[in-house]
N, CA, C and O atoms as CSV, one atom per row, in Angstrom:
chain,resi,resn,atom,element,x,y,z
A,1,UNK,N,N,-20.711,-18.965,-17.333
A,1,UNK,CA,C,-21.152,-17.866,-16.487
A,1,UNK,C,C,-20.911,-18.192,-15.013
A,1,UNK,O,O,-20.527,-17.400,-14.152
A,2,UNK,N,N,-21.255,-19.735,-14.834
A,2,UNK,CA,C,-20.698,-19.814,-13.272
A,2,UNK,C,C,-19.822,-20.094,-12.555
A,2,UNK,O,O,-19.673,-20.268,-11.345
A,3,UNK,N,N,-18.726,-20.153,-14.189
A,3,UNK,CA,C,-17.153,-20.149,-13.586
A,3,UNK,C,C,-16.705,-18.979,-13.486
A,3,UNK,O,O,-15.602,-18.928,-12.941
A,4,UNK,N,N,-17.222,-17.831,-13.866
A,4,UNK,CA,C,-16.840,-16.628,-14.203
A,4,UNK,C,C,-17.406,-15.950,-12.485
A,4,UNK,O,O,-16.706,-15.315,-11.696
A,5,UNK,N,N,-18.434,-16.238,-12.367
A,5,UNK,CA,C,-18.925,-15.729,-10.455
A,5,UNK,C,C,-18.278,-16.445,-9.330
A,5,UNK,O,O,-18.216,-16.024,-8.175
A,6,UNK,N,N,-17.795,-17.582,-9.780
A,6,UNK,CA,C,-16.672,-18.255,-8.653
A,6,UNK,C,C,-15.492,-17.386,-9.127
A,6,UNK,O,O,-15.665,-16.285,-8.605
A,7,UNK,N,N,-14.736,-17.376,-9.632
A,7,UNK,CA,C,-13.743,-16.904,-9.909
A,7,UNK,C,C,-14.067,-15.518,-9.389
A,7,UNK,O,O,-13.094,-15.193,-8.708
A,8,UNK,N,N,-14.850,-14.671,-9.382
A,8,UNK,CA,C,-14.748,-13.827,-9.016
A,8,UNK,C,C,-15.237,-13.645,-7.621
A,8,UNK,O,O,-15.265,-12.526,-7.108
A,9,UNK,N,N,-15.553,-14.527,-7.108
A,9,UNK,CA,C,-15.609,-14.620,-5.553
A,9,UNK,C,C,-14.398,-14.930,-4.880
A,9,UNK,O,O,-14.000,-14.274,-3.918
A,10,UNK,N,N,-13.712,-16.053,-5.424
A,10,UNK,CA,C,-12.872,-16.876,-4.642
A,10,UNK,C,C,-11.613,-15.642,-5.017
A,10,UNK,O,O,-10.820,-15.622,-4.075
A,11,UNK,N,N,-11.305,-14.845,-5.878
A,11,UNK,CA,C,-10.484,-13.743,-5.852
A,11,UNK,C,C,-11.093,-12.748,-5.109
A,11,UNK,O,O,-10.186,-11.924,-4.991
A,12,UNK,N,N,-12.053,-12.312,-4.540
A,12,UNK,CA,C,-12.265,-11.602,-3.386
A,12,UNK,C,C,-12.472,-11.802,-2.105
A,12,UNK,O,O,-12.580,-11.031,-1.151
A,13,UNK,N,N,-12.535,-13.592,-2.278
A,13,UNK,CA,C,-12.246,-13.478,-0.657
A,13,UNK,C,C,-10.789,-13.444,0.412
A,13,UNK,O,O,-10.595,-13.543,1.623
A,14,UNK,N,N,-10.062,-13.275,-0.642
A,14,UNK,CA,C,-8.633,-13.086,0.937
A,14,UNK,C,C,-9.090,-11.392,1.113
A,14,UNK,O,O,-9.043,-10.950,2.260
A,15,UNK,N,N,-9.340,-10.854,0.474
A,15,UNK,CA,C,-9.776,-9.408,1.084
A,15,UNK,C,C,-10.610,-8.759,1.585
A,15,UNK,O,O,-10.576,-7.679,2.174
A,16,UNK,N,N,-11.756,-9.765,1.227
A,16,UNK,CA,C,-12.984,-9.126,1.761
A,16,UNK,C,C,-13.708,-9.000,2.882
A,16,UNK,O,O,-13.370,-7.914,3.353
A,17,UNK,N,N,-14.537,-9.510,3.599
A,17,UNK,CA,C,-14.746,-9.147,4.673
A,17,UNK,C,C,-14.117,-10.043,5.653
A,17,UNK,O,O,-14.699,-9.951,6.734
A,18,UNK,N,N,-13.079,-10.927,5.669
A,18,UNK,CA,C,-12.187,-11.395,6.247
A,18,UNK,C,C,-10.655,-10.667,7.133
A,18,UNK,O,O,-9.588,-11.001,7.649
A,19,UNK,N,N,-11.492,-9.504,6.835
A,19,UNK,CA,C,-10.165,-8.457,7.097
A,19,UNK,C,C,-10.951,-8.205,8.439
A,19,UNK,O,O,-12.153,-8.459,8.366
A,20,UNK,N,N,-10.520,-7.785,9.560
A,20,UNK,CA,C,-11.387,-7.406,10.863
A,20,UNK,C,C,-11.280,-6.235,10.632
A,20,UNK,O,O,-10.640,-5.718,9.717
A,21,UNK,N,N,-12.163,-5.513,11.793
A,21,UNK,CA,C,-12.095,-4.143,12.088
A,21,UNK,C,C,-10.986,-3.291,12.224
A,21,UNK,O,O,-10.767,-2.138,11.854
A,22,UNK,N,N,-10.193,-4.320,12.984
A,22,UNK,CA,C,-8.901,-3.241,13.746
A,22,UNK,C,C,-7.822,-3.651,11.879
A,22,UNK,O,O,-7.255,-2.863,11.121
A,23,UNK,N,N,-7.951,-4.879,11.817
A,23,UNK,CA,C,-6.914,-4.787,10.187
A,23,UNK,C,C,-7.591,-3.955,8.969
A,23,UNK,O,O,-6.931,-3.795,7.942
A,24,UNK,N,N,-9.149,-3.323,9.091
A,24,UNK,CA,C,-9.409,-2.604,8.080
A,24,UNK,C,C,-8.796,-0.937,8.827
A,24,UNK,O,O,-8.142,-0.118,8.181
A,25,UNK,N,N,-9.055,-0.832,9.726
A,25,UNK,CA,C,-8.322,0.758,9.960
A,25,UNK,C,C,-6.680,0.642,10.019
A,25,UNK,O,O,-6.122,1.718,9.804
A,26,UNK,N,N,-5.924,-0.329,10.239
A,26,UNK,CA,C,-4.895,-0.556,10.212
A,26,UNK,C,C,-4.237,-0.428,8.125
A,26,UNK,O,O,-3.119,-0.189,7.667
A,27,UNK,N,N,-5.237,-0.648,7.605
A,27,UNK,CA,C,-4.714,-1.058,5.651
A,27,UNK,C,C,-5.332,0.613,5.780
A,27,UNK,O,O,-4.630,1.362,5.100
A,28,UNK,N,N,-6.202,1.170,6.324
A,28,UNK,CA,C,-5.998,2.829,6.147
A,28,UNK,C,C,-4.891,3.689,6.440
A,28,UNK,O,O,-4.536,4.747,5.920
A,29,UNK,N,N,-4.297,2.840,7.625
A,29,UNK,CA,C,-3.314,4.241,8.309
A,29,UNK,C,C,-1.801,3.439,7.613
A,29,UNK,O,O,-0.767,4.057,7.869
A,30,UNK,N,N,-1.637,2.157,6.787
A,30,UNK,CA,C,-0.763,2.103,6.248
A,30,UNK,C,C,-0.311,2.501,4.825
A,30,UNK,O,O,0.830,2.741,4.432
A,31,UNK,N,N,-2.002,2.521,3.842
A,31,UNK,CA,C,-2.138,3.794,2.882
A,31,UNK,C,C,-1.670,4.884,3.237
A,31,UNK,O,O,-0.672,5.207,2.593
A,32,UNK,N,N,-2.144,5.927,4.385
A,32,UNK,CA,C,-1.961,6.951,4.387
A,32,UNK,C,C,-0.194,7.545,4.531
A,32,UNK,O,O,0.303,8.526,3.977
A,33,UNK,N,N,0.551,6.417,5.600
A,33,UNK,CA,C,1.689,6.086,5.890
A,33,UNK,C,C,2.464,5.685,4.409
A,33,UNK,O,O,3.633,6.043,4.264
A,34,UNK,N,N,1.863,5.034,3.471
A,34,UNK,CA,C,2.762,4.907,2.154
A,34,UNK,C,C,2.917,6.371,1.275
A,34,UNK,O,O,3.908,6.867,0.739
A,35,UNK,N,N,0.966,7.019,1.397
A,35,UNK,CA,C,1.446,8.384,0.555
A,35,UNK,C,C,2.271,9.240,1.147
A,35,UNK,O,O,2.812,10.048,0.392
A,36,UNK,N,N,2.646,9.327,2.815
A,36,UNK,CA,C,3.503,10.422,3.167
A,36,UNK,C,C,4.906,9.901,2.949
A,36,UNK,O,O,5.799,10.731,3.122
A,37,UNK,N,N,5.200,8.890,2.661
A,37,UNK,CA,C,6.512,7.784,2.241
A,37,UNK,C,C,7.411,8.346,0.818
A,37,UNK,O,O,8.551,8.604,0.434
A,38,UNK,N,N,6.103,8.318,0.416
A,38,UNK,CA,C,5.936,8.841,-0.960
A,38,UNK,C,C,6.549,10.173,-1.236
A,38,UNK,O,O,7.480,10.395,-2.010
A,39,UNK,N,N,5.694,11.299,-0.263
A,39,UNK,CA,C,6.081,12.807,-0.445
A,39,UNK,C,C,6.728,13.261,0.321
A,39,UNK,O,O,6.999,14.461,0.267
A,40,UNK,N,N,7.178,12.487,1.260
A,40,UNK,CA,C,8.173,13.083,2.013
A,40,UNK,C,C,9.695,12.102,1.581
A,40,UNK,O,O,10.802,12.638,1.621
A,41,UNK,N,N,9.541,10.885,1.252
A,41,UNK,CA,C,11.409,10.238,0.680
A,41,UNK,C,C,11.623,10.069,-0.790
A,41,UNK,O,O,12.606,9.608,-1.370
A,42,UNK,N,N,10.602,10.494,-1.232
A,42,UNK,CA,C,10.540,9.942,-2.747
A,42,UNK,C,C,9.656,11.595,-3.557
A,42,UNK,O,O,8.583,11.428,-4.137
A,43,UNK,N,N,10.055,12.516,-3.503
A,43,UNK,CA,C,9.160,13.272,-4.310
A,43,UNK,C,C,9.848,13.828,-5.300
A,43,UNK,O,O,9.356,14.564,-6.155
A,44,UNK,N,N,10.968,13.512,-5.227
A,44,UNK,CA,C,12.120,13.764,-6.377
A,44,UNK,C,C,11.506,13.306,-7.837
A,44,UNK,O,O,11.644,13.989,-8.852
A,45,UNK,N,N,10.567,11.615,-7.777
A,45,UNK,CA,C,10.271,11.124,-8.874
A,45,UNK,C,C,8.530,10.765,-8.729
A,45,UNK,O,O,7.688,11.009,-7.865
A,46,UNK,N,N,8.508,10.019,-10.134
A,46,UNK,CA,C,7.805,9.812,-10.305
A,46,UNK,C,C,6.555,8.777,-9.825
A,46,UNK,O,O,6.908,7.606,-9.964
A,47,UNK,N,N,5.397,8.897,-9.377
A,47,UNK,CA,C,4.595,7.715,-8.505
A,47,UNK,C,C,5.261,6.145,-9.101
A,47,UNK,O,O,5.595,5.227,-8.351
A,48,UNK,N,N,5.330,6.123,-10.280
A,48,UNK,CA,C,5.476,4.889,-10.877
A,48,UNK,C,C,6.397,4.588,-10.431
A,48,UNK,O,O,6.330,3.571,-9.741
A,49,UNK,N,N,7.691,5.240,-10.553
A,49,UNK,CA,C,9.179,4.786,-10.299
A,49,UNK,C,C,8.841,4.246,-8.256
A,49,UNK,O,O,8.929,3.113,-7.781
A,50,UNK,N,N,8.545,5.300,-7.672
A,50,UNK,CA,C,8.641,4.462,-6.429
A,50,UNK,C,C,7.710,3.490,-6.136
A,50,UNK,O,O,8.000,2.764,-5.186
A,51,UNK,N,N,6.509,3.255,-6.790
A,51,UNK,CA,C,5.685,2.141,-6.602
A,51,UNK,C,C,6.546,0.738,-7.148
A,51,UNK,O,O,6.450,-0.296,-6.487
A,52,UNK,N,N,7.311,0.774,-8.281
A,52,UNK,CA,C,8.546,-0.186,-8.998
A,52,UNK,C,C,9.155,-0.468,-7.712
A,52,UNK,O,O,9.143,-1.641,-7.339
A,53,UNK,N,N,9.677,0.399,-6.986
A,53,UNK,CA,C,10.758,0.642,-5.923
A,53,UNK,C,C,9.835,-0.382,-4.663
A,53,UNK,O,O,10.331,-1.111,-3.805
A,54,UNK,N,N,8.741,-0.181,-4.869
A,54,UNK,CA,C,8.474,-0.223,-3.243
A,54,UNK,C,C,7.918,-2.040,-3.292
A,54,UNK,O,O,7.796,-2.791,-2.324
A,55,UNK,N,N,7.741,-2.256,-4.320
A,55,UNK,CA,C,7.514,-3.961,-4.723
A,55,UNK,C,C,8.345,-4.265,-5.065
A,55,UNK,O,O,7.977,-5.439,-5.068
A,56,UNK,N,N,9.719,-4.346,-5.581
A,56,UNK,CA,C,10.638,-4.752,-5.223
A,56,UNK,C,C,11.158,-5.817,-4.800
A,56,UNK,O,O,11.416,-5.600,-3.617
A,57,UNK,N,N,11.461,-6.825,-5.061
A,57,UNK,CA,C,11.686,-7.847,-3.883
A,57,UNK,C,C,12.893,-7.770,-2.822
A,57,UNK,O,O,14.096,-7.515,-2.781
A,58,UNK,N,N,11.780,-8.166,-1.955
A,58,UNK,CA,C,13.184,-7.937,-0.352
A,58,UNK,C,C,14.377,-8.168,-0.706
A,58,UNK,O,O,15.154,-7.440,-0.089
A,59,UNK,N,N,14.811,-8.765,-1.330
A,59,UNK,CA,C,16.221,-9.261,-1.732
A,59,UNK,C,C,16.670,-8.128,-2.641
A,59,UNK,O,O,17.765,-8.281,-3.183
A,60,UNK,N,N,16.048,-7.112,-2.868
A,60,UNK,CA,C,16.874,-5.929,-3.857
A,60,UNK,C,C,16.411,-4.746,-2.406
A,60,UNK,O,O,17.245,-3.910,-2.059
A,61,UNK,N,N,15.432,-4.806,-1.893
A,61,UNK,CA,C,15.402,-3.798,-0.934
A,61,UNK,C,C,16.684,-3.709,0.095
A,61,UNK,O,O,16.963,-2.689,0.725
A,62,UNK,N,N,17.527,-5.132,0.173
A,62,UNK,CA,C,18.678,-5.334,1.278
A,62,UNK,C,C,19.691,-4.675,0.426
A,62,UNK,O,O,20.710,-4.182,0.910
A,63,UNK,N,N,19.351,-4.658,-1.163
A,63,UNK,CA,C,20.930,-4.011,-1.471
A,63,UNK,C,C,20.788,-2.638,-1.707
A,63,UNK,O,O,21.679,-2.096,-2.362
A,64,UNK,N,N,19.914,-2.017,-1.336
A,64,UNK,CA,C,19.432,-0.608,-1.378
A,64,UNK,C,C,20.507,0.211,-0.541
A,64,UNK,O,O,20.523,0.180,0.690
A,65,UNK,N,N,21.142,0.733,-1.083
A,65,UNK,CA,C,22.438,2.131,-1.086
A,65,UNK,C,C,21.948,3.097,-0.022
A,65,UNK,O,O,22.525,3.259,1.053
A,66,UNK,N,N,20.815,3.742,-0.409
A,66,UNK,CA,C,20.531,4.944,-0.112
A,66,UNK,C,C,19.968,4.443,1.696
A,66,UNK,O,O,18.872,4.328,2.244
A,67,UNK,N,N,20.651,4.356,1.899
A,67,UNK,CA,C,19.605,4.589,4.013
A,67,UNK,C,C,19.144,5.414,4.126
A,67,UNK,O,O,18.166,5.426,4.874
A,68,UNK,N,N,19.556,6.607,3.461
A,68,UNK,CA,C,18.771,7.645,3.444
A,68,UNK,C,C,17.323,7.934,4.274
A,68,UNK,O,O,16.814,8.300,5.334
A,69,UNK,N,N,17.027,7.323,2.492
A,69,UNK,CA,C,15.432,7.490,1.961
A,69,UNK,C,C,14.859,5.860,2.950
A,69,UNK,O,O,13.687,5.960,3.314
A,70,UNK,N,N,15.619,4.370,3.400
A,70,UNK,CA,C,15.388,3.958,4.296
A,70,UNK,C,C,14.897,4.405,5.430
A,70,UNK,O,O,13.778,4.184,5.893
A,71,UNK,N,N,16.179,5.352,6.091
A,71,UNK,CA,C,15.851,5.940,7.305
A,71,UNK,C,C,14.695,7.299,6.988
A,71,UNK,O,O,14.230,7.718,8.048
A,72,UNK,N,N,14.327,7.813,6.120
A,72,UNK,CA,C,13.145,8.632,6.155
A,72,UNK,C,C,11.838,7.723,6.287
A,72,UNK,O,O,10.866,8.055,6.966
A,73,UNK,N,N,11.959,6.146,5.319
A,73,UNK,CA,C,10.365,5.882,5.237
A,73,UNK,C,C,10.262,5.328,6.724
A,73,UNK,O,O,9.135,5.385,7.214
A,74,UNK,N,N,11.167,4.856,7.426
A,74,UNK,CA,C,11.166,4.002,8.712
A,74,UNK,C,C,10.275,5.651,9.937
A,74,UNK,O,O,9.267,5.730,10.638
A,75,UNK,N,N,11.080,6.339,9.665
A,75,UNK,CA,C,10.793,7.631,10.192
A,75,UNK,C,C,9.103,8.058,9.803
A,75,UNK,O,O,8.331,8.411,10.694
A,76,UNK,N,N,8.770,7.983,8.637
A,76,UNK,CA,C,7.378,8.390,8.631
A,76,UNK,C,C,6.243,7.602,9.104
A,76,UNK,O,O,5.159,8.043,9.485
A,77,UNK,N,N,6.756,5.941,9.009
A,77,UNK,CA,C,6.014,5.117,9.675
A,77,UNK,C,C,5.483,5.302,11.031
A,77,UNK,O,O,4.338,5.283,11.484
A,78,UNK,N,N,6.808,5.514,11.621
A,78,UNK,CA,C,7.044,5.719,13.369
A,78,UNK,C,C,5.766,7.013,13.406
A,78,UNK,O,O,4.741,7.048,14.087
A,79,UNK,N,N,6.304,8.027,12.377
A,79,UNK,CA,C,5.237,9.377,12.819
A,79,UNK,C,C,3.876,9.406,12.166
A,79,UNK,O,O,3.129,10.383,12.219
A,80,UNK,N,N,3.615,8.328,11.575
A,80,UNK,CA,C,1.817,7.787,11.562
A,80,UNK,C,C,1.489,7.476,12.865
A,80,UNK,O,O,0.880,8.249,13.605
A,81,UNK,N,N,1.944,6.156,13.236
A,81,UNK,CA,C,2.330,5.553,13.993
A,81,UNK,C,C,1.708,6.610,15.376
A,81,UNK,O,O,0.541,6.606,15.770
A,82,UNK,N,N,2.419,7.148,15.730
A,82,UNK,CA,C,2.542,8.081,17.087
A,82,UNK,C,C,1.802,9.444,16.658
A,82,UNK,O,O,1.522,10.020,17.709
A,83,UNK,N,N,1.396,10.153,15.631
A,83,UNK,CA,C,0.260,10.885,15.702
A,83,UNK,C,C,-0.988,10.372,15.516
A,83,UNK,O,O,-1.841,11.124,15.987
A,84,UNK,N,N,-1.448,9.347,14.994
A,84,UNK,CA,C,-2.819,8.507,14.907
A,84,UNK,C,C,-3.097,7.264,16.271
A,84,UNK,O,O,-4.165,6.680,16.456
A,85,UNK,N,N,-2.217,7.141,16.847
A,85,UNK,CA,C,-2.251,5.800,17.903
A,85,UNK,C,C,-2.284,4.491,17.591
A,85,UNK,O,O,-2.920,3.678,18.261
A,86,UNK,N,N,-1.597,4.185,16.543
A,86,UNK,CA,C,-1.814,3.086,15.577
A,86,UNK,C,C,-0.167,2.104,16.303
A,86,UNK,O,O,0.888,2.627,16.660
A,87,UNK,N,N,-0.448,0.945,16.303
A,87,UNK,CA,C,0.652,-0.169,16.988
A,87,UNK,C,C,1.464,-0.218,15.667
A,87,UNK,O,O,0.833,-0.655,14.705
A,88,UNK,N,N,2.928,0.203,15.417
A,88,UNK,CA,C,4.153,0.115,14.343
A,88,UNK,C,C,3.686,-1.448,13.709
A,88,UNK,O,O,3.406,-1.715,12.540
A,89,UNK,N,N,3.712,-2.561,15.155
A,89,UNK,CA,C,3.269,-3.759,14.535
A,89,UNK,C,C,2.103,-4.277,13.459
A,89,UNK,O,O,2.162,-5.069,12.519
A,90,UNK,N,N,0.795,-3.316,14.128
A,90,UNK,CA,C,-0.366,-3.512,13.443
A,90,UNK,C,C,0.233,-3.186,11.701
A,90,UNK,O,O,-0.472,-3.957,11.049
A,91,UNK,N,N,0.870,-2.673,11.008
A,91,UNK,CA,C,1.314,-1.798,10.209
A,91,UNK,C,C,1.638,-2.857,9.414
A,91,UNK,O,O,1.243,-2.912,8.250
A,92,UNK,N,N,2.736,-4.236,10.222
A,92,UNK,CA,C,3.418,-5.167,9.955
A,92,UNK,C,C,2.665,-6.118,9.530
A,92,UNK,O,O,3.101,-6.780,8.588
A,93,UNK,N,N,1.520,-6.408,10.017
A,93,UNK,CA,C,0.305,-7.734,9.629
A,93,UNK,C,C,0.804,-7.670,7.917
A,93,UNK,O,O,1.226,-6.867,7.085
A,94,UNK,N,N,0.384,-9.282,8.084
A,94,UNK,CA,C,0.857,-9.716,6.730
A,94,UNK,C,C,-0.615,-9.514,5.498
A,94,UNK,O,O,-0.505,-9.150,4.327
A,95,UNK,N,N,-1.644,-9.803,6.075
A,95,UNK,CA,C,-2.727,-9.580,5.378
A,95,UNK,C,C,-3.116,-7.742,4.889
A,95,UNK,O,O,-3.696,-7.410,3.856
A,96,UNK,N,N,-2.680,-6.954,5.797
A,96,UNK,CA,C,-2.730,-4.969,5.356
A,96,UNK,C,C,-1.776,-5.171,4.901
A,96,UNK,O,O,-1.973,-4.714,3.775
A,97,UNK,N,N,0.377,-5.978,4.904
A,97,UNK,CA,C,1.052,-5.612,3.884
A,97,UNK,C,C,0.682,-6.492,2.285
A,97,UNK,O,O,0.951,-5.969,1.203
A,98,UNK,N,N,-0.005,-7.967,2.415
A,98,UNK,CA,C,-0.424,-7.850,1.482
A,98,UNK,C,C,-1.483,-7.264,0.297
A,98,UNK,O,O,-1.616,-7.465,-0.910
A,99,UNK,N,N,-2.004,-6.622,1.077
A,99,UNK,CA,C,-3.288,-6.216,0.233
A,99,UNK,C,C,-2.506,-4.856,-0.297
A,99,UNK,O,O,-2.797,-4.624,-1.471
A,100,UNK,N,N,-1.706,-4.027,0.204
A,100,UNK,CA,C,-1.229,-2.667,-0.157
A,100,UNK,C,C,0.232,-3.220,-1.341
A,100,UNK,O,O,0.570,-2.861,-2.469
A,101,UNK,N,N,0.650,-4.011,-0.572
A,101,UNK,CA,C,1.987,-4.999,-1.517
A,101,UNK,C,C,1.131,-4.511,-3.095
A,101,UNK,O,O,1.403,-3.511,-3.759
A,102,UNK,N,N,-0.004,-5.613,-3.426
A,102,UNK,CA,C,-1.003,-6.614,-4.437
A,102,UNK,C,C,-1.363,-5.096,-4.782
A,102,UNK,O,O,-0.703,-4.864,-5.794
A,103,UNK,N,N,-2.022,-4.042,-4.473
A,103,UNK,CA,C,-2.545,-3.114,-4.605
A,103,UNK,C,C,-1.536,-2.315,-5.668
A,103,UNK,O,O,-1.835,-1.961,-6.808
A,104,UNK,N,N,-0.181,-2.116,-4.946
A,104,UNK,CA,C,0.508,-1.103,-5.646
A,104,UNK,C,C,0.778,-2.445,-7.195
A,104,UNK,O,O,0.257,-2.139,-8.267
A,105,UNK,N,N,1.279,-3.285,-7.138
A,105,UNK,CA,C,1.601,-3.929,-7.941
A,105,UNK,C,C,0.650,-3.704,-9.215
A,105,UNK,O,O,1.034,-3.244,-10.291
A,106,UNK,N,N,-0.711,-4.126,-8.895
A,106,UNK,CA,C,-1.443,-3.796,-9.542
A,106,UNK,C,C,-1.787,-2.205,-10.515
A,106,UNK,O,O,-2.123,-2.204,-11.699
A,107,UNK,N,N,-1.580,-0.836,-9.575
A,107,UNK,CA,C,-1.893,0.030,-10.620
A,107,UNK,C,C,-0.563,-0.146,-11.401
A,107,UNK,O,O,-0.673,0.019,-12.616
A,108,UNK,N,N,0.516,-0.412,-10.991
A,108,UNK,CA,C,1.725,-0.147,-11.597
A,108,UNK,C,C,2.288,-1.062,-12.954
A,108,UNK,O,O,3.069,-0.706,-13.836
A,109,UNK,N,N,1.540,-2.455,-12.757
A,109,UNK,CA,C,1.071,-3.373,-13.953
A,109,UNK,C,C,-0.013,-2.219,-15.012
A,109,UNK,O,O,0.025,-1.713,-16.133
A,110,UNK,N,N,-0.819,-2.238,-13.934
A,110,UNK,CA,C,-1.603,-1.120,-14.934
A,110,UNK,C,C,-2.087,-0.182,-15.739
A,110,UNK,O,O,-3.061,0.184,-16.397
A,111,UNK,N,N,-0.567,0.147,-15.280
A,111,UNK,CA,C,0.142,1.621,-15.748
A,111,UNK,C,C,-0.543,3.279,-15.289
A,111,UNK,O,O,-0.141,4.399,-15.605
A,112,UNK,N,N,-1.892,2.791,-14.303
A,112,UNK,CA,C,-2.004,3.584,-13.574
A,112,UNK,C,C,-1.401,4.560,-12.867
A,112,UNK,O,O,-1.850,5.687,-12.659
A,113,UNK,N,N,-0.056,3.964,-12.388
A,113,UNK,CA,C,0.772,4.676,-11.682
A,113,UNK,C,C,1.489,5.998,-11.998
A,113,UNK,O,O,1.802,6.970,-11.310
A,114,UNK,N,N,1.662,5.608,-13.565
A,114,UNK,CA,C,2.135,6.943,-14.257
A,114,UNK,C,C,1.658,8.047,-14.039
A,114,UNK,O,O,2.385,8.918,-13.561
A,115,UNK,N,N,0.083,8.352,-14.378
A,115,UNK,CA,C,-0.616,9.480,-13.640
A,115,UNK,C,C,0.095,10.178,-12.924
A,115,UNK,O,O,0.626,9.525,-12.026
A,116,UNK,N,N,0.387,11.446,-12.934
A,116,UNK,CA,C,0.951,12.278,-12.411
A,116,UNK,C,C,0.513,12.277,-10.751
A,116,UNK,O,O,-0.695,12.061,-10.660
A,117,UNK,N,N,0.992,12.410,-9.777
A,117,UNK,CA,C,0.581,12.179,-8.611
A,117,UNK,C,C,-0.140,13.517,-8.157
A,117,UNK,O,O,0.382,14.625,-8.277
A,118,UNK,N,N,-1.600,13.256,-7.539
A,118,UNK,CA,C,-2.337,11.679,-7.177
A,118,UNK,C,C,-2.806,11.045,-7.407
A,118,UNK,O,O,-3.212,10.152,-6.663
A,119,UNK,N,N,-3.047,11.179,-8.786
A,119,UNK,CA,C,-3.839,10.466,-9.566
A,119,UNK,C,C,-3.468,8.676,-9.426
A,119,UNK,O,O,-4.352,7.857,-9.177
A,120,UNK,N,N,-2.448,8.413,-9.574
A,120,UNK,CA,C,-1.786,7.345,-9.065
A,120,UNK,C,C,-1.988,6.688,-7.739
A,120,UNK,O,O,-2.412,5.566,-7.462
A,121,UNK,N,N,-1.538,7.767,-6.920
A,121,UNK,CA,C,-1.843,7.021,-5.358
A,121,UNK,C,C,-3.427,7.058,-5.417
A,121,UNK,O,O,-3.991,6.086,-4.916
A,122,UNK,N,N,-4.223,8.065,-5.969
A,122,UNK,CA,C,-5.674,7.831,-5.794
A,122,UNK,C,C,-5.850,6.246,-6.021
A,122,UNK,O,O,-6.543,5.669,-5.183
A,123,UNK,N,N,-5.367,5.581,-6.932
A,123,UNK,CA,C,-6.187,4.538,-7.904
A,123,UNK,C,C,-5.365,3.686,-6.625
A,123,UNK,O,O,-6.072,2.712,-6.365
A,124,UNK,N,N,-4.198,3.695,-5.781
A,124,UNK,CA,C,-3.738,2.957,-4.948
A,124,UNK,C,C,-4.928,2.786,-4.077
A,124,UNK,O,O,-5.544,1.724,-3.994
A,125,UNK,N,N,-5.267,4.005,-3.351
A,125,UNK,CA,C,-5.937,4.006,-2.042
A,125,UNK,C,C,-7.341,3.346,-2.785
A,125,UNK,O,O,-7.729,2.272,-2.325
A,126,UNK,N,N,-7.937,3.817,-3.660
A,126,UNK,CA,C,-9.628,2.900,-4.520
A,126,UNK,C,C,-8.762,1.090,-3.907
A,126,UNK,O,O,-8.937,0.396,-2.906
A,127,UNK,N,N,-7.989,0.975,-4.952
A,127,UNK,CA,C,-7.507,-0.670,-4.782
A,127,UNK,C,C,-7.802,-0.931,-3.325
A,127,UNK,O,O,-8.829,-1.555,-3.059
A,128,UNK,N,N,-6.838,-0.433,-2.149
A,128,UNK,CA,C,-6.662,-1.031,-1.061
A,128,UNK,C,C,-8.164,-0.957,-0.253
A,128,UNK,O,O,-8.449,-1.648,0.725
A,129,UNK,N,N,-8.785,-0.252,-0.706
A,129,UNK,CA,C,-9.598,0.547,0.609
A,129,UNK,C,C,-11.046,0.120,0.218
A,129,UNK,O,O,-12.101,0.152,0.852
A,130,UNK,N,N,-10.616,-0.444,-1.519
A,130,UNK,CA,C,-12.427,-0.730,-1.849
A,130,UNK,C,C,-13.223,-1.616,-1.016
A,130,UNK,O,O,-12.625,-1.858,0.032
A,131,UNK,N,N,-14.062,-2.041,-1.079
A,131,UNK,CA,C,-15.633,-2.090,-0.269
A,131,UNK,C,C,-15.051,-1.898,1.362
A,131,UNK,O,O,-15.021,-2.961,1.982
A,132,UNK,N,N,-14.622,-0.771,2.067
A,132,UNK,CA,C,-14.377,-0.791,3.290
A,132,UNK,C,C,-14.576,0.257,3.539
A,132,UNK,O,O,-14.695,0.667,4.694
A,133,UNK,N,N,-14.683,1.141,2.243
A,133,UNK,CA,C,-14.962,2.759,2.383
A,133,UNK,C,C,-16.521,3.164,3.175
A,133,UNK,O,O,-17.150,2.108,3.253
A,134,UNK,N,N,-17.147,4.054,3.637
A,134,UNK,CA,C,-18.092,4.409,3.663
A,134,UNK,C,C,-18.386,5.454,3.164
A,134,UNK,O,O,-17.833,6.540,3.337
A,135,UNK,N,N,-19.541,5.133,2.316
A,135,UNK,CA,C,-20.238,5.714,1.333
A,135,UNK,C,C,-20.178,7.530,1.464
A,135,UNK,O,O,-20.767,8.228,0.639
C-alpha cells in the first residue's frame, strides 16, 4: 500500500504544483492553441490521426511534406499568441510542451482520442489542465 502512494506521488510531482503561475496559464493558452491547430490545419481527419501526427518524433516532423498544414499550425500559434498576450516563447517551455506532449500521448495510447471530436480533445484538456482547474 505504501509503494502504491509513493508511486503515485512521485508520478505527480513533475506536474504538480511545481508548475508556476505564469507556466500554468501558459499549458492553458497552449491547449487552447493545439485545439485551434486542430480545427483550423487538421479538420479533414480524425482527433486520433492528428494527435498520432502531433507526437510524432521530431525526426518524422522534419520529413513532413505538407508546409502547408506546417505553415497553418505556426500561424495559429502566432494568433493565440497576439490575441491573448501570451510570449510565442512562453508556449516553447519545455515543462507546458511536456505535459501537453505526455497528455496527448496518453489519450491516444488510450484510445480516447478516437472519440469523435471533442470528446477527444476534451479528455486532452482534463489530462493537461487537471488539478489547475478552478472548481
Amino acid at each position: 500500500m505504501k509503494v502504491i502512494l509513493l508511486a503515485i506521488v512521485l508520478i505527480s510531482l513533475p506536474y504538480g504544483e511545481c508548475l508556476s503561475r505564469k507556466q500554468i496559464e501558459t499549458l492553458h493558452w497552449s491547449v487552447v492553441a493545439v485545439e485551434r491547430a486542430y480545427l483550423e490545419c487538421y479538420k479533414q481527419i480524425p482527433f486520433h490521426d492528428f494527435a498520432v501526427e502531433w507526437i510524432a518524433e521530431p525526426a518524422d516532423h522534419e520529413n513532413v511534406k505538407n508546409t502547408k498544414r506546417l505553415s497553418c499550425i505556426v500561424n495559429v500559434f502566432i494568433q493565440v499568441t497576439e490575441e491573448e498576450d501570451v510570449n510565442l516563447a512562453d508556449l516553447d517551455d519545455d515543462e507546458v510542451k511536456g505535459r501537453v506532449y505526455g497528455c496527448l500521448k496518453s489519450v491516444t495510447l488510450e484510445r480516447i482520442a478516437i472519440l469523435p471530436y471533442p470528446k477527444g480533445y476534451k479528455a486532452l484538456e482534463r489530462c493537461a489542465l487537471e488539478g489547475f482547474l478552478e472548481p
